[in-house]
N, C-alpha and C positions, 0 to 999 in steps of 0.2 A: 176691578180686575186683579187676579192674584200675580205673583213674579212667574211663576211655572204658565200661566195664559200667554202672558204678554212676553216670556220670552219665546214663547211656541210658535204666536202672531209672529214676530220678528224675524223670527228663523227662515218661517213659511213664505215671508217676503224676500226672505235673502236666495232662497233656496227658487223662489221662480224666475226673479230675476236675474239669476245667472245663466239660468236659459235663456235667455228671451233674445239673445245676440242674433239668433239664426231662425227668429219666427218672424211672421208677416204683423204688424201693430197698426193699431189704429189712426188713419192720416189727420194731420194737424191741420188744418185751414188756413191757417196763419201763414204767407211767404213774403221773405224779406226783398223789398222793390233792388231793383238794380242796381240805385243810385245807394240805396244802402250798403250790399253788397261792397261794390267798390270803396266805400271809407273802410270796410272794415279789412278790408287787405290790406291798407297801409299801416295796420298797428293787429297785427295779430298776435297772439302770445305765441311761446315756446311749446311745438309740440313734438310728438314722434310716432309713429306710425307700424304696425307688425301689421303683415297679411298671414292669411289663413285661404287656401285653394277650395274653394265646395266645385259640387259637381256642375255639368254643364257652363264651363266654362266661365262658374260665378265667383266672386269672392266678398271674403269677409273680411274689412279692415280695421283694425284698433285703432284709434286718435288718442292719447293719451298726454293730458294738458296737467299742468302743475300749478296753475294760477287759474283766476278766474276768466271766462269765455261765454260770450253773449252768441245768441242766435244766428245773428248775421255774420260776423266771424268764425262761426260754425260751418256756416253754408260756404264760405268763402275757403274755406281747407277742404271742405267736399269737393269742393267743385275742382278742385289742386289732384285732387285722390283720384276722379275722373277722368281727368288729363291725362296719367300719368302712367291710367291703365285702360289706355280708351276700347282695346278689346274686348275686357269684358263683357259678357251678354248681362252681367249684374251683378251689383254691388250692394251690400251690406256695409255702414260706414258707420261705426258706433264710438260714441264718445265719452269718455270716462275719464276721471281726475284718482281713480283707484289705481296704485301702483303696482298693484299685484295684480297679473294676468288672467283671463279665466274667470273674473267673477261678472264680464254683463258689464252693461254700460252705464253708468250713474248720470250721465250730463245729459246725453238724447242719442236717436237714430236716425241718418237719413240712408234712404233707398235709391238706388239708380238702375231702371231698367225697363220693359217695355210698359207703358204707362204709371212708372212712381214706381213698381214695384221689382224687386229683387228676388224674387221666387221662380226657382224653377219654370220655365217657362218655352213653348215651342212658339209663339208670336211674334210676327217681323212688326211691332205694333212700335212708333215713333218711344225712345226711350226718355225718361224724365226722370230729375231730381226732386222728389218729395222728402221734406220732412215728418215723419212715421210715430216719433215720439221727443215731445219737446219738453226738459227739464233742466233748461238752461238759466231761469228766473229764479236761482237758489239765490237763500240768506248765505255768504260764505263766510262769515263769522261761526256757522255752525259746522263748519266741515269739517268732518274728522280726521285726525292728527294721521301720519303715518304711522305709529306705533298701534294706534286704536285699527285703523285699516291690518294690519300687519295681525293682532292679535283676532280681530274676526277670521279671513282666508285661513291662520290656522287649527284655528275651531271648527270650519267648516272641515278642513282636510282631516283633520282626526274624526268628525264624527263619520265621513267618510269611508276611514283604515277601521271603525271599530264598530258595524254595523250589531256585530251582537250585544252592546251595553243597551242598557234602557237606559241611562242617561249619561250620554257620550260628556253633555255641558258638565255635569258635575265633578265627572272624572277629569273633564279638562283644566277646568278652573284650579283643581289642585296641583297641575304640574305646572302654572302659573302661581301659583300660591295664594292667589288672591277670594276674598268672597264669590259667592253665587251672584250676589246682587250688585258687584264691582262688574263682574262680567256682563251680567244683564245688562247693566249701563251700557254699556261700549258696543254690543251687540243691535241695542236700541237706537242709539244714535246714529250707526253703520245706517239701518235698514231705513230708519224717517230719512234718511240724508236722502237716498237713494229715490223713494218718493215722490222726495216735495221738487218743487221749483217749477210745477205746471203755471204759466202765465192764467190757463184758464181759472185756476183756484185764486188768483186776486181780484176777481171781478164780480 
C-alpha cells in the first residue's frame, strides 16, 4: 500500500467517524449484569459531560474521560446521564478520550429510548439502555498523545477551510514544518486508535 492510499484509508475513517455521533449503529449483545454495574460506580474515573439539544425532544451527550474506562463504568455514567435528564424521549451518549470536540466518539455509544434506540421516534414503546457501539477493549499504551490528537482536528479543520487544494495534507504539513510521512503517522494512529478495542475482534 503506498503513503498517499493509506493516508486516504485513514482520513476516510476519520472523516466518517466524526459523523457517526448522531446515526443509529449496530447493537452490541454484550450487557454488563447488575452486579457489575454497581462495582464500577465505586471507582469510576474523571469525566465531564457537554450536551447538544436534537430535535424532538432528543439529545446528544459528550462523556469525555482522560484515563482509561472499561464497559461497565461506561454503562454506569450512562445510566448518571439518564437520570439527570430523565425527560428526554432519547439519548445519544457517546464516549470519547478526544480532547477536542466534534470529532465522534473513540471509546463507544450507548442509546436511550424507546426500545435501545435514540432516533427520532413517535412510540410510547418501554425506553431502554443499549450499548450501539463498543470500543472500550483498547490497548491504551497506544493512545494518542494530546499534541498528536490536537495536530489531526487541525488538519481536518484546514482541509475543511480549503476545499479547493487537491491536497489540503500537503499544504498542511508545511505550516507544521514537518514531513508527509511524519504526518501520515499521527494521522494513522489517530484513525486505528479509533477503531480498535472491539471485544468481538479478540476472540
Amino acid at each position: 500500500m503506498t503513503k498517499k492510499k493509506g493516508l486516504l484509508i485513514a482520513f476516510v475513517v476519520l472523516i466518517g467517524l466524526s459523523y457517526a455521533c448522531s446515526s443509529d449503529t449496530q447493537k452490541d449483545s454484550s450487557k454488563p449484569t447488575t452486579s457489575q454495574t454497581q462495582q464500577a460506580q465505586a471507582s469510576l474515573p474523571d469525566y465531564k459531560t457537554t450536551s447538544e439539544k436534537l430535535s424532538q425532544d432528543r439529545l446528544n451527550v459528550i462523556v469525555t474521560v482522560d484515563s482509561q474506562i472499561n464497559e461497565e463504568q461506561a454503562k454506569a455514567i450512562a445510566e448518571k446521564v439518564i437520570k439527570d435528564n430523565s425527560n428526554a424521549k432519547g439519548i445519544y451518549i457517546d464516549f470519547t478520550d478526544n480532547p477536542y470536540p466534534g470529532n465522534g466518539y473513540t471509546l463507544g455509544q450507548f442509546q436511550y429510548g424507546p426500545n435501545g434506540s435514540a432516533a427520532a421516534s413517535t412510540t410510547n414503546d418501554k425506553k431502554e439502555l443499549t450499548l450501539t457501539t463498543n470500543h472500550f477493549a483498547k490497548d491504551w499504551s497506544k493512545r494518542p498523545t494530546k499534541e498528536e490528537y490536537k495536530f489531526n482536528d487541525e488538519m481536518m479543520k484546514f482541509a475543511a477551510k480549503h476545499p479547493e487544494l487537491k491536497d489540503s495534507f500537503k499544504e498542511f504539513v508545511k505550516t507544521k514544518g514537518i514531513t508527509e510521512e511524519e504526518g501520515n503517522k499521527i494521522v494513522q494512529k489517530v484513525a486505528v486508535w479509533m477503531i480498535s478495542g472491539n471485544p468481538q475482534d479478540k476472540k
